[in-house]
Structures are given as structure tokens and as C-alpha cells.
C-alpha positions as protocol buffer text, in pm:
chain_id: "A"
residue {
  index: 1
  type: UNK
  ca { x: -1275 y: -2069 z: 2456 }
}
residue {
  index: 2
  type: UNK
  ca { x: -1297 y: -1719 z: 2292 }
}
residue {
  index: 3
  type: UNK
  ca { x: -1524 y: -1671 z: 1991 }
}
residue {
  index: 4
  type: UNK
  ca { x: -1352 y: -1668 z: 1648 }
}
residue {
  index: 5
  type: UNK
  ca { x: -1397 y: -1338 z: 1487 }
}
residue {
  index: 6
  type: UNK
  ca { x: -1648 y: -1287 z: 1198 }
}
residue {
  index: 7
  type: UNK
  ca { x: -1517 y: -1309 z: 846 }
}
residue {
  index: 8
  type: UNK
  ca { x: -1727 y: -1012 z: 807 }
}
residue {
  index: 9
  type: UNK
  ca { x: -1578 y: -818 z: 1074 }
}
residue {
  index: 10
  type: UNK
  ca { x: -1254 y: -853 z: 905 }
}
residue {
  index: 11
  type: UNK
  ca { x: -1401 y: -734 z: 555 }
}
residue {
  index: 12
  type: UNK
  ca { x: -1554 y: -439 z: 723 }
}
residue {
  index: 13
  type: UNK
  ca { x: -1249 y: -306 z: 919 }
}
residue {
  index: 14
  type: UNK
  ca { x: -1091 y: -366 z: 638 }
}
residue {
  index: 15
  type: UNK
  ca { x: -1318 y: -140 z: 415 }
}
residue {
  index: 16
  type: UNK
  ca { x: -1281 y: 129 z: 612 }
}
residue {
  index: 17
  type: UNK
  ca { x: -973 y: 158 z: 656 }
}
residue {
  index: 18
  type: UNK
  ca { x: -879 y: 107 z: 251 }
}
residue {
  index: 19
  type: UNK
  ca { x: -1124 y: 460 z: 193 }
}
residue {
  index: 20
  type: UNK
  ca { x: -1311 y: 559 z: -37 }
}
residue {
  index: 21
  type: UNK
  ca { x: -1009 y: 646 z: -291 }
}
residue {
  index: 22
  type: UNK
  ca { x: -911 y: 294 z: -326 }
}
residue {
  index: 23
  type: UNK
  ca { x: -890 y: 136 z: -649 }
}
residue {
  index: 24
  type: UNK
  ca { x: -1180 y: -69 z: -708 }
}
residue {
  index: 25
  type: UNK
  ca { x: -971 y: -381 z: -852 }
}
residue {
  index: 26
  type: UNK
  ca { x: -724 y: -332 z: -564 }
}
residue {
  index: 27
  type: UNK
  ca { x: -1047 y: -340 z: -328 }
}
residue {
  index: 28
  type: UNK
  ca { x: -1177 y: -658 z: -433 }
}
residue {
  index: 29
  type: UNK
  ca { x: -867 y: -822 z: -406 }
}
residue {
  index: 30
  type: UNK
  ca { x: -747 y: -749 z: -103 }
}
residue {
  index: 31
  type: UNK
  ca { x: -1169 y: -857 z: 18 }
}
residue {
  index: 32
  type: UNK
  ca { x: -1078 y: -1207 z: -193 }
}
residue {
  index: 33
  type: UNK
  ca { x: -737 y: -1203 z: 19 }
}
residue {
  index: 34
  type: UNK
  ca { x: -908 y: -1201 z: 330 }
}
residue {
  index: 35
  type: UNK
  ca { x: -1152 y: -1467 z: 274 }
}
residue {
  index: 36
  type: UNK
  ca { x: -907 y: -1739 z: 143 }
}
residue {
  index: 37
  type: UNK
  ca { x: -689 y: -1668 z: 393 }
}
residue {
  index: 38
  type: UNK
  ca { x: -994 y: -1715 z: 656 }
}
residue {
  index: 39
  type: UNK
  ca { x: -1073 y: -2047 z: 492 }
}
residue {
  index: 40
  type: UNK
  ca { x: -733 y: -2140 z: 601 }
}
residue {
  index: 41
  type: UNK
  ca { x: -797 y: -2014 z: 920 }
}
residue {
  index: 42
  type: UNK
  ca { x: -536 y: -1680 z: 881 }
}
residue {
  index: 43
  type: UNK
  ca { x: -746 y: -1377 z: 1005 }
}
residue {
  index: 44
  type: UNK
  ca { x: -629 y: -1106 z: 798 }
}
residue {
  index: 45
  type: UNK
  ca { x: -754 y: -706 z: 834 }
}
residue {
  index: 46
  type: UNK
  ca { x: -636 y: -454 z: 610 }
}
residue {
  index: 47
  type: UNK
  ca { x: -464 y: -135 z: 822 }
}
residue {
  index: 48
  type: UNK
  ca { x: -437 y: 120 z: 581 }
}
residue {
  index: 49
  type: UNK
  ca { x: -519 y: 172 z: 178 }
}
residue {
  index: 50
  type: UNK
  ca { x: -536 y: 552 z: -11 }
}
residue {
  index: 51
  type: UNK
  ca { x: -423 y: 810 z: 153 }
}
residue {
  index: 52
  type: UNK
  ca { x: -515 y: 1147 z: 19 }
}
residue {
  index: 53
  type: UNK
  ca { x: -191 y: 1412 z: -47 }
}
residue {
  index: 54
  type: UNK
  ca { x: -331 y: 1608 z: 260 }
}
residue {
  index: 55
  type: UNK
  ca { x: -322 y: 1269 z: 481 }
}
residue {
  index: 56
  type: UNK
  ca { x: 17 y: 1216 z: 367 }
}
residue {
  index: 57
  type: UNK
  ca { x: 171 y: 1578 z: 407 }
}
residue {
  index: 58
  type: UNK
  ca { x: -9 y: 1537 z: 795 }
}
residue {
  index: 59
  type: UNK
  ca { x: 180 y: 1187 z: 825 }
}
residue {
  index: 60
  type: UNK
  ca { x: 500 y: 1352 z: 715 }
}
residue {
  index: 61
  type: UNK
  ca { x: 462 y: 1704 z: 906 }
}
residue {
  index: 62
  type: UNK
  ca { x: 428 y: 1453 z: 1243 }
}
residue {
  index: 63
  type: UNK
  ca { x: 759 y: 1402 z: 1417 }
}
residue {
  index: 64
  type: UNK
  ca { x: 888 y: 1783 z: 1189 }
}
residue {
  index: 65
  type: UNK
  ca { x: 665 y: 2050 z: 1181 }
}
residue {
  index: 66
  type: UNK
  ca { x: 395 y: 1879 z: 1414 }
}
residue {
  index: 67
  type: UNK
  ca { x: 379 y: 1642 z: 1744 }
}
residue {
  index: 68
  type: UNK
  ca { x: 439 y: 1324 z: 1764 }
}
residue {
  index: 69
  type: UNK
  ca { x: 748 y: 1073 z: 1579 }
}
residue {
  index: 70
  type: UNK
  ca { x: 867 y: 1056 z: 1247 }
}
residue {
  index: 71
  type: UNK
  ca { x: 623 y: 749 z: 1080 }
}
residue {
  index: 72
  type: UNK
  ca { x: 686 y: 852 z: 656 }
}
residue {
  index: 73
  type: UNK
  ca { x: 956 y: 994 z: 478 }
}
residue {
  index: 74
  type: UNK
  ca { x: 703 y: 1071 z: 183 }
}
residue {
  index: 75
  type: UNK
  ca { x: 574 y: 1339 z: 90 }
}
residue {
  index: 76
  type: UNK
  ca { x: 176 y: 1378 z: -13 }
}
residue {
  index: 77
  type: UNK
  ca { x: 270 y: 1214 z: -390 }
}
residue {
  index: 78
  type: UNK
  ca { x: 550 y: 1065 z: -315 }
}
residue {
  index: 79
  type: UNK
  ca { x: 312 y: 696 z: -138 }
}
residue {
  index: 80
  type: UNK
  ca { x: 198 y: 491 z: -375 }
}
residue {
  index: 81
  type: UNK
  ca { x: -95 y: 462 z: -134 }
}
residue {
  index: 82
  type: UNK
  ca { x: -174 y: 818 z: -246 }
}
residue {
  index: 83
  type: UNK
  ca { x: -306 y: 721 z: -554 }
}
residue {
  index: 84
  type: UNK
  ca { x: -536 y: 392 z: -429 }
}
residue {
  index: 85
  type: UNK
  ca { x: -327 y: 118 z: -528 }
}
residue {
  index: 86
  type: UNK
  ca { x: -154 y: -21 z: -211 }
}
residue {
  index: 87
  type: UNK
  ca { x: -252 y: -179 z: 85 }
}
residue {
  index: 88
  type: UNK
  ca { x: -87 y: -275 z: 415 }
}
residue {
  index: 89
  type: UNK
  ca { x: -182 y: -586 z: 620 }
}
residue {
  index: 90
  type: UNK
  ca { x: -195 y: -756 z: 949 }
}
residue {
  index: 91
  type: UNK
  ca { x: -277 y: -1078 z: 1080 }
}
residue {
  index: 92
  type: UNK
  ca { x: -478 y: -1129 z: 1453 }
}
residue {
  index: 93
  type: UNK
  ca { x: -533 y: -1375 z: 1676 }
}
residue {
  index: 94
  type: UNK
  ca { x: -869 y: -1630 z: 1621 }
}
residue {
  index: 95
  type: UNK
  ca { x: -1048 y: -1358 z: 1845 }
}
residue {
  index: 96
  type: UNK
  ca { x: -932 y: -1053 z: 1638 }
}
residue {
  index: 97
  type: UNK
  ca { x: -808 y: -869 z: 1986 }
}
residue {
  index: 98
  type: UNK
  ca { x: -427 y: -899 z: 1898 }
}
residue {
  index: 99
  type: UNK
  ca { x: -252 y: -785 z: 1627 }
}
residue {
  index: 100
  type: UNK
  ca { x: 37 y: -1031 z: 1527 }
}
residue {
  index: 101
  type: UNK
  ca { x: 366 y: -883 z: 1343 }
}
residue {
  index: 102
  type: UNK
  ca { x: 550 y: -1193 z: 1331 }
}
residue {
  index: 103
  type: UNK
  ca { x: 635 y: -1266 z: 997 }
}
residue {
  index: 104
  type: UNK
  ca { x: 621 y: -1671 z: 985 }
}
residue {
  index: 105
  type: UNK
  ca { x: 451 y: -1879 z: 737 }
}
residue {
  index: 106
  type: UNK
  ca { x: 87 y: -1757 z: 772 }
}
residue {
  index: 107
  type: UNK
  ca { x: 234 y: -1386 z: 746 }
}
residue {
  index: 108
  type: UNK
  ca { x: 404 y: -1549 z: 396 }
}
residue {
  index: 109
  type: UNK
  ca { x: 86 y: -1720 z: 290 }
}
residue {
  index: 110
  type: UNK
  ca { x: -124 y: -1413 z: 285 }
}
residue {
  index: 111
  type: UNK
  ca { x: 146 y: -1218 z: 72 }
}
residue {
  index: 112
  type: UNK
  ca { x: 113 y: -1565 z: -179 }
}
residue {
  index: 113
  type: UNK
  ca { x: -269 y: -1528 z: -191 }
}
residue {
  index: 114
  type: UNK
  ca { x: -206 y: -1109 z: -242 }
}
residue {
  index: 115
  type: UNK
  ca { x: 13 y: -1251 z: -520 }
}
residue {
  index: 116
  type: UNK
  ca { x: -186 y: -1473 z: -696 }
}
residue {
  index: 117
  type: UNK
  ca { x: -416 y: -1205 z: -731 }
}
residue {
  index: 118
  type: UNK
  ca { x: -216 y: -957 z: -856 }
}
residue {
  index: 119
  type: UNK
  ca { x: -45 y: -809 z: -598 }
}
residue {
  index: 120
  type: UNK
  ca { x: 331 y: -711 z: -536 }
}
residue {
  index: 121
  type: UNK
  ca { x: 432 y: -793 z: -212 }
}
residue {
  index: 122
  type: UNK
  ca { x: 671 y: -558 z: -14 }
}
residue {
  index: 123
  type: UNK
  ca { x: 825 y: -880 z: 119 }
}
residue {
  index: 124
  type: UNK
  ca { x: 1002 y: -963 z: -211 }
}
residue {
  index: 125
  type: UNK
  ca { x: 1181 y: -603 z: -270 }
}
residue {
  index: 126
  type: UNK
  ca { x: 1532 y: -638 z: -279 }
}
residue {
  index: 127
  type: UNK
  ca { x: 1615 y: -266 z: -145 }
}
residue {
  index: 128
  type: UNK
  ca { x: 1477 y: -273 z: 179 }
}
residue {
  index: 129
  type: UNK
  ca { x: 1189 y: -540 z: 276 }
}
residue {
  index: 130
  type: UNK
  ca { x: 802 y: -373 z: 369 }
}
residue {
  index: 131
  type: UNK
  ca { x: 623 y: -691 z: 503 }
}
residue {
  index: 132
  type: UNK
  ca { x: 300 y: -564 z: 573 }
}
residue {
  index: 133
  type: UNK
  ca { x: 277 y: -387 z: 225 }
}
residue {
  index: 134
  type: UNK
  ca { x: 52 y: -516 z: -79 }
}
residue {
  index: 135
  type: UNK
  ca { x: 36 y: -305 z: -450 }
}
residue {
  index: 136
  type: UNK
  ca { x: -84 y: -319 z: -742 }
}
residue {
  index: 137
  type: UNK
  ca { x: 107 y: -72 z: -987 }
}
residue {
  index: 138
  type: UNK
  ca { x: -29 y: -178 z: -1337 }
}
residue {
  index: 139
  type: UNK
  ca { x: 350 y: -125 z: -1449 }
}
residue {
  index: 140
  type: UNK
  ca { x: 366 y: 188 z: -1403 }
}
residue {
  index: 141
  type: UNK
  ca { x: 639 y: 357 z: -1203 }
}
residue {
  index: 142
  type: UNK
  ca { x: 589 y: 636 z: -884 }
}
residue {
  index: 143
  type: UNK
  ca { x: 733 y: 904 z: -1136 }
}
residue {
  index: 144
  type: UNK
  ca { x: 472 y: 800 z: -1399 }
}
residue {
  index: 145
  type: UNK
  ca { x: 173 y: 831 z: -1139 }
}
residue {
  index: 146
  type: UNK
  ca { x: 325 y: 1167 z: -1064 }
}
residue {
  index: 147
  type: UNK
  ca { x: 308 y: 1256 z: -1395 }
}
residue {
  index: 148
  type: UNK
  ca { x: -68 y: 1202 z: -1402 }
}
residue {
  index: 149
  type: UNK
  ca { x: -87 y: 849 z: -1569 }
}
residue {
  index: 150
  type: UNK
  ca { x: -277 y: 601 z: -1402 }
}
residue {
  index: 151
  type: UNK
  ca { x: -279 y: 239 z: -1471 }
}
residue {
  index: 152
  type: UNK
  ca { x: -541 y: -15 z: -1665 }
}
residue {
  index: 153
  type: UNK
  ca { x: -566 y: -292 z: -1365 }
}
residue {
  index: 154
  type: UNK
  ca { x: -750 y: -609 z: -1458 }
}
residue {
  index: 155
  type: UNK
  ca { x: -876 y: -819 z: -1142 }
}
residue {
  index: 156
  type: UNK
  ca { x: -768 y: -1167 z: -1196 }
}
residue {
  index: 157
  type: UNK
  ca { x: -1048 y: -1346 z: -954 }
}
residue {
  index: 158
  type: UNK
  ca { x: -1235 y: -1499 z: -1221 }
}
residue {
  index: 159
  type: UNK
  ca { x: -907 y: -1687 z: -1265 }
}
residue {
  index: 160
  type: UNK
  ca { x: -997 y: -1846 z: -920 }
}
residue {
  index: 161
  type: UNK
  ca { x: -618 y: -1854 z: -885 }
}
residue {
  index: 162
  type: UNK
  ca { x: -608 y: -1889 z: -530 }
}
residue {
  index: 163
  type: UNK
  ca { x: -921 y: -2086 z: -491 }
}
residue {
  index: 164
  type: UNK
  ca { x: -698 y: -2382 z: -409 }
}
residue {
  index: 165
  type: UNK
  ca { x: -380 y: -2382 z: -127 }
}
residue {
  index: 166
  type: UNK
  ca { x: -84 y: -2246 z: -275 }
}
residue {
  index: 167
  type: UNK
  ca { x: 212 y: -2492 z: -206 }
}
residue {
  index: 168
  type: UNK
  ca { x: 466 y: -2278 z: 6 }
}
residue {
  index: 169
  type: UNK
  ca { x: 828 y: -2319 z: -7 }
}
residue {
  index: 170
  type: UNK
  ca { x: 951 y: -2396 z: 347 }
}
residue {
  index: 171
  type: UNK
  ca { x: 1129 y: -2075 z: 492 }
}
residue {
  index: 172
  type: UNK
  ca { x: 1476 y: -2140 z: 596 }
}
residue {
  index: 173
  type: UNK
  ca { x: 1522 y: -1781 z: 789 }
}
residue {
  index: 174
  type: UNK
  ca { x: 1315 y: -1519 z: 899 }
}
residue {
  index: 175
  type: UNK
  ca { x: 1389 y: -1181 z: 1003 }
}
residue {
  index: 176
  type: UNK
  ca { x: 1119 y: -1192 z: 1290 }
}
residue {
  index: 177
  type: UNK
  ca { x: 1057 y: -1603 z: 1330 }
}
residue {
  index: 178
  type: UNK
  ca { x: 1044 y: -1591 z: 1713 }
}
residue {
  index: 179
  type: UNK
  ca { x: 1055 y: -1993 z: 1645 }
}
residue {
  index: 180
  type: UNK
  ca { x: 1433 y: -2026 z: 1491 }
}
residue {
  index: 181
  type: UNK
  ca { x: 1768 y: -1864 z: 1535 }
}
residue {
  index: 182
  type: UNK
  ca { x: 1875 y: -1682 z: 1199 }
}
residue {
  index: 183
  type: UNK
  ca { x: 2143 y: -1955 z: 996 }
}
residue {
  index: 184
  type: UNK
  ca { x: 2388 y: -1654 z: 904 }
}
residue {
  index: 185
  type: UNK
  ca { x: 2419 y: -1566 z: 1275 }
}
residue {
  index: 186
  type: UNK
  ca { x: 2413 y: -1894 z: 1439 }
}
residue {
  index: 187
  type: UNK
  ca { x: 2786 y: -1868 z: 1565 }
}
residue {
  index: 188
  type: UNK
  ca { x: 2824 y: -1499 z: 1602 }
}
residue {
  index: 189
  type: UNK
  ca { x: 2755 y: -1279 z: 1864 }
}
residue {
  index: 190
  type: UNK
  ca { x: 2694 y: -854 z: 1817 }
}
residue {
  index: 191
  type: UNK
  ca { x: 2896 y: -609 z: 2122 }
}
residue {
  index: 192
  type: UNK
  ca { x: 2534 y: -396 z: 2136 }
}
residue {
  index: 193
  type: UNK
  ca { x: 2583 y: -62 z: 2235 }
}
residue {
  index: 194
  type: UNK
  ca { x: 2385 y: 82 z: 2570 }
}
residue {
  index: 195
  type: UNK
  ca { x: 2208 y: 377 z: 2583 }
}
residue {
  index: 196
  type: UNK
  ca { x: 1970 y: 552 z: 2302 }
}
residue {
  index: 197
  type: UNK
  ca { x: 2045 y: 603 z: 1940 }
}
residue {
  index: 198
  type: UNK
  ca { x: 1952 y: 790 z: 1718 }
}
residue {
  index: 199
  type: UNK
  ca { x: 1970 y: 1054 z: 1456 }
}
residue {
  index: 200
  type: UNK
  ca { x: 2121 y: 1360 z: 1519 }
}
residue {
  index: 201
  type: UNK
  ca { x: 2384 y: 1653 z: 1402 }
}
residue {
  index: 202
  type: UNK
  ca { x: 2630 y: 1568 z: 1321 }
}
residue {
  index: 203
  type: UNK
  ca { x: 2565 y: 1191 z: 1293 }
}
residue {
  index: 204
  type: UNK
  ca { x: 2628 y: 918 z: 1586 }
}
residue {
  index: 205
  type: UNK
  ca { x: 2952 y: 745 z: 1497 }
}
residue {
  index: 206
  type: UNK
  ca { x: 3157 y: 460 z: 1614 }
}
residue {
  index: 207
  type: UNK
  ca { x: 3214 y: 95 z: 1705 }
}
residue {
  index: 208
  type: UNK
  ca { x: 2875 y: 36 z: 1841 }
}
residue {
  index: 209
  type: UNK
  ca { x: 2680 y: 189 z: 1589 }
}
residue {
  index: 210
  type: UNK
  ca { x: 2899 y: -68 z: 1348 }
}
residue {
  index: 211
  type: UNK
  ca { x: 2781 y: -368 z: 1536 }
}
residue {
  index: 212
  type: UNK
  ca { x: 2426 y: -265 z: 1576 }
}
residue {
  index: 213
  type: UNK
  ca { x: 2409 y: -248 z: 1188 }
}
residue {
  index: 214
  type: UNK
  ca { x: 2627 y: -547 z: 1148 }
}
residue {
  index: 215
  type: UNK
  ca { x: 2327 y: -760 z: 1360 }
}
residue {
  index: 216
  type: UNK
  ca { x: 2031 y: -572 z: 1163 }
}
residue {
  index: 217
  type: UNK
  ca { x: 2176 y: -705 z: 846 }
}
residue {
  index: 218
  type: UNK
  ca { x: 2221 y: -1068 z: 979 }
}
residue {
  index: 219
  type: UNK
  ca { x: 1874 y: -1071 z: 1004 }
}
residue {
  index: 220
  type: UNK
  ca { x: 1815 y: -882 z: 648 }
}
residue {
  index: 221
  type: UNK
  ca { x: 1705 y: -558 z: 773 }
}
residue {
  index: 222
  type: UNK
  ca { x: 2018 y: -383 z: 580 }
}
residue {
  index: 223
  type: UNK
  ca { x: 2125 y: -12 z: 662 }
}
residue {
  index: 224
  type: UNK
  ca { x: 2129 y: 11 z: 250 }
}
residue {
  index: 225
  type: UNK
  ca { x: 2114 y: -297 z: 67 }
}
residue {
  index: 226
  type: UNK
  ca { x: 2295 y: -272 z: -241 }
}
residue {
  index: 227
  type: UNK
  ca { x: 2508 y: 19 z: -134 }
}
residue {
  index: 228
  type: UNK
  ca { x: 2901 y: -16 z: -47 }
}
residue {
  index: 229
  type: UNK
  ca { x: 2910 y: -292 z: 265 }
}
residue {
  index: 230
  type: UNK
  ca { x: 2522 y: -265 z: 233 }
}
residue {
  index: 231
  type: UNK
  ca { x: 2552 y: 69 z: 434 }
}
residue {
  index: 232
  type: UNK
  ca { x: 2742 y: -47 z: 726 }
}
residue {
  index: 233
  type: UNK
  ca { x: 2938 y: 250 z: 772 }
}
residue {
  index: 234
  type: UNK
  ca { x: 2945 y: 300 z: 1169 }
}
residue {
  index: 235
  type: UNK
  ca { x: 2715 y: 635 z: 1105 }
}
residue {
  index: 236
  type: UNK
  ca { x: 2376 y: 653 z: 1254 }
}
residue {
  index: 237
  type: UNK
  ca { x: 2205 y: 818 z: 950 }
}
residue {
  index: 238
  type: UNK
  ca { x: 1826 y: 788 z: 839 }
}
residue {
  index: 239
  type: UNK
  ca { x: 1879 y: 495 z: 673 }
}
residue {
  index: 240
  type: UNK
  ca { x: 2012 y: 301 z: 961 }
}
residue {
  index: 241
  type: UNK
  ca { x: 1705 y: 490 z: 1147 }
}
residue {
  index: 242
  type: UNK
  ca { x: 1479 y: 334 z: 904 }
}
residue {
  index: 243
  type: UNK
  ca { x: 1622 y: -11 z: 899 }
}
residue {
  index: 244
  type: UNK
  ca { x: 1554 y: -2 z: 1293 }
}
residue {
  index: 245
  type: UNK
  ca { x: 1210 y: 148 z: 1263 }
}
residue {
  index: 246
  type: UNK
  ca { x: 1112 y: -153 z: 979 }
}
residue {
  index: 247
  type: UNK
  ca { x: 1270 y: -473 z: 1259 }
}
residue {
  index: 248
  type: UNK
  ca { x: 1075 y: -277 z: 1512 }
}
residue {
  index: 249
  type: UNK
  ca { x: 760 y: -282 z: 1315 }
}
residue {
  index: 250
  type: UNK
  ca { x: 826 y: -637 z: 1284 }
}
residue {
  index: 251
  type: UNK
  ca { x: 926 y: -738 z: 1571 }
}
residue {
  index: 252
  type: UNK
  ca { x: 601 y: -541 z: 1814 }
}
residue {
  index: 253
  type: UNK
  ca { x: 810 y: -280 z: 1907 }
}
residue {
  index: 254
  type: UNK
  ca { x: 752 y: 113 z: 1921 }
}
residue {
  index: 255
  type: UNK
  ca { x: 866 y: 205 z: 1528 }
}
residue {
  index: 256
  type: UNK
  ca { x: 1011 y: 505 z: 1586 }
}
residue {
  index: 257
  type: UNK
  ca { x: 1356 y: 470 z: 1477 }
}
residue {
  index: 258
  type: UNK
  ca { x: 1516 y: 544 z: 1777 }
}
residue {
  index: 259
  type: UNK
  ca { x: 1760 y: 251 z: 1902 }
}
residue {
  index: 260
  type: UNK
  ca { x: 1736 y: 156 z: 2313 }
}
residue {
  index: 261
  type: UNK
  ca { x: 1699 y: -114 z: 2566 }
}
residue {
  index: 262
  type: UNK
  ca { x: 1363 y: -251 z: 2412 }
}
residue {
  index: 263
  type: UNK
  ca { x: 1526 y: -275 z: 2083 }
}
residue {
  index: 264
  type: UNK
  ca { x: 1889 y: -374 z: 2198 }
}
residue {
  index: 265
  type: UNK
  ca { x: 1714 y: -704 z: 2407 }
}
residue {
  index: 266
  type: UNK
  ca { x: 1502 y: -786 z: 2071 }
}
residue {
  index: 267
  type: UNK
  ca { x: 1762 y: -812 z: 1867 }
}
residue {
  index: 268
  type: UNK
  ca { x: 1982 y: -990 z: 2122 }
}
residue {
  index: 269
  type: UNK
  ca { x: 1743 y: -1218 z: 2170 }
}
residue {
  index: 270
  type: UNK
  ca { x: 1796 y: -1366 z: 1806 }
}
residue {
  index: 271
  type: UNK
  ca { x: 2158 y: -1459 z: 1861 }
}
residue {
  index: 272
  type: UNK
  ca { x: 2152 y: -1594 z: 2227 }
}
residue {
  index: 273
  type: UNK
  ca { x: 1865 y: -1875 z: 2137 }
}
């Protein structure tokens, strides 16, 4: 039987890769995160935290001006993890060797601990959902931190709100849960198009661009939520790019935006359980 991983470990990794430019309340918290989720035997390690404007305008440059795919469509400023107050999370296996992107009830749990300590969960946004992402904005807006104000954040673990198992509300869908066929799309099958998609000039159009977007949204990962038909327009624009690149992230998948055969079987695999 392989060794469970150290509690420490995970607070470690996890410092490092926050920086040195994350906010101190957002800091502790996420440390607090890790070690309630650990008593409940969820091994969590933070991936990312600040990112200076330089790190940012690198991350955006990749995939444009530099080598490599398009991973951000901000600009240094424009990330709320630019100015130290967001986070983005993973869980692992016991052994910490694999990274786990299925976002089931454990995944959920975490983002309820984050919560009770203050945290806004990318999970809950109604625009487009960012799973892995954790922030604490002090109620200020992007523009605001642009504008040079920063918040007043007050840690709430003295409150010892999560000292105690949150009771969960059972999840009836998930866009990801390898364990459950989506309800919305339990009688309907997508015509996937073959091939590769993806951005281009002009834009991919046509039938099979429709039903790829028409199966993202069954399983919530909307071309533009909110928009006319949510976005489902039979164009493959950036924001159909992006709603691929987020079910790829979630899913274990290259997230580079680009539809093909990897991301075509995924996403059939949903419907034909």
C-alpha cells in the first residue's frame, strides 16, 4: 500500500506556489483549507496564487507573440491573481502522485471549506464556471483594484467555521462526474463533428459546430451563458474556444481550446453511459 502524503508536503507545495505576493489573509486560509480538508482525508495542493503583471503579460504573450498555446486571455492587471487575492486548487490521490480534475463531491467540499473561510468559489459564477478557482475580493471589483484600491480582508479562522463537517447538499449533476450521466441529456444524443476545431479567420461555421456547443451546454459549460441561446450560434469563436478549454481542464484533457478526437470521445462519453 503506498504511503499517504504528508499534510506538510501539501502546505509546502502549496506555499510556493501561492508566492511571495500573496495576501497574507488569503495565505492562511487557503493553509486552514488544506488541513480540514486532510482531516477528511481530501488531499488538497494549491497550483497557483499572485502572479506578478510581468508573469501575466508572459502567460498571455504564450500561444501570440511567444511559443507555446493560448492558456489566459488577461492581460498583466487584468487576473485577479495579479494582485494576491486568488488561488487555484487541485485535489491528488492519497499518495500525492496524481492530480485529480474530477469535480465530484470532495472537489465540492473543498470549495465549502474555501467558503466558510471567506472565499468565493469559481464554481458558483453564473457566467462561465472556474472550478479550480478560490478569491477573496474584499468587495471590491477588478476595475477598482485597477484603480489602485486594495481591499481590508479580515481572516475569519478564529470563527473556527469549518472546524466541524459542513453538511453538503447532494449533487444531482456534474459537468465532469465520471460516476453519472448528466439528467438534461439523458435521452439525447449530439451528431459530433470529426476532425479539429478551432479558431480561425473567418470563424468555423456550421451544423457541427452547433451540436458541439449544443452538448457543452448540456453539461453547463455554455458558449456564453446569459447571451442570446447562451451563445449557441454555430460559430467557432473564442468563447466557444474557451468553453472547450474550461471541460477540458475538467475533464484531464490538453486545455488548449482546440476541439478533436480526445475531446469529441470525452464528451461522447457523457451521453452514451
Amino acid at each position: 500500500m503506498a504511503e499517504k502524503i504528508g499534510l506538510q508536503t501539501l502546505i509546502d507545495r502549496s506555499i510556493r506556489n501561492m508566492g511571495a505576493g500573496i495576501h497574507s489573509v488569503v495565505k492562511e486560509s487557503a493553509i486552514e483549507m488544506i488541513k480540514q480538508a486532510y482531516k477528511e482525508d481530501i488531499y488538497v495542493q494549491i497550483t497557483s496564487g499572485h502572479r506578478s503583471f510581468a508573469e501575466q503579460n508572459k502567460l498571455y504573450a504564450q500561444g501570440r507573440t511567444a511559443p507555446g498555446k493560448i492558456v489566459t486571455n488577461a492581460k498583466g492587471g487584468q487576473s485577479n491573481h495579479n494582485y494576491g487575492l486568488a488561488i487555484d486548487y487541485v485535489l491528488l490521490s492519497a499518495d500525492g502522485k496524481k492530480t485529480l480534475w474530477t469535480v465530484n463531491e470532495k472537489w465540492r467540499r473543498v470549495a465549502q471549506i474555501g467558503k466558510s473561510l471567506g472565499f468565493s468559489w469559481g464554481g458558483d459564477w453564473k457566467s462561465f464556471k472556474d472550478y479550480p478557482h478560490l478569491e477573496m475580493m474584499g468587495g471590491l471589483t477588478l476595475s477598482q483594484l485597477q484603480a489602485g484600491k486594495r481591499p481590508v480582508l479580515v481572516s475569519l479562522l478564529s470563527n473556527k467555521v469549518s472546524a466541524k463537517p459542513i453538511k453538503t447538499t447532494p449533487v444531482k449533476s456534474s459537468p465532469s462526474k465520471s460516476t453519472s450521466k448528466p439528467k438534461t441529456t439523458s435521452k439525447k444524443t449530439y451528431n459530433l463533428p470529426s476532425g479539429i476545431l478551432k479558431v480561425t479567420k473567418p470563424l468555423t461555421k456550421g451544423s457541427g459546430v452547433k451540436a458541439l456547443q449544443e452538448a457543452l451546454a448540456a453539461v453547463y459549460y455554455y458558449p456564453d451563458k446569459g447571451a442570446k441561446n447562451n451563445g449557441i450560434d454555430g460559430y467557432y469563436g473564442p468563447k466557444t474556444a474557451n468553453a472547450v478549454k474550461r471541460f477540458q481542464l475538467m475533464n484531464g484533457l490538453t486545455a488548449d481550446g482546440i476541439y478533436g478526437p480526445k475531446t469529441k470521445a470525452k464528451l461522447e462519453s457523457l451521453f452514451n453511459k
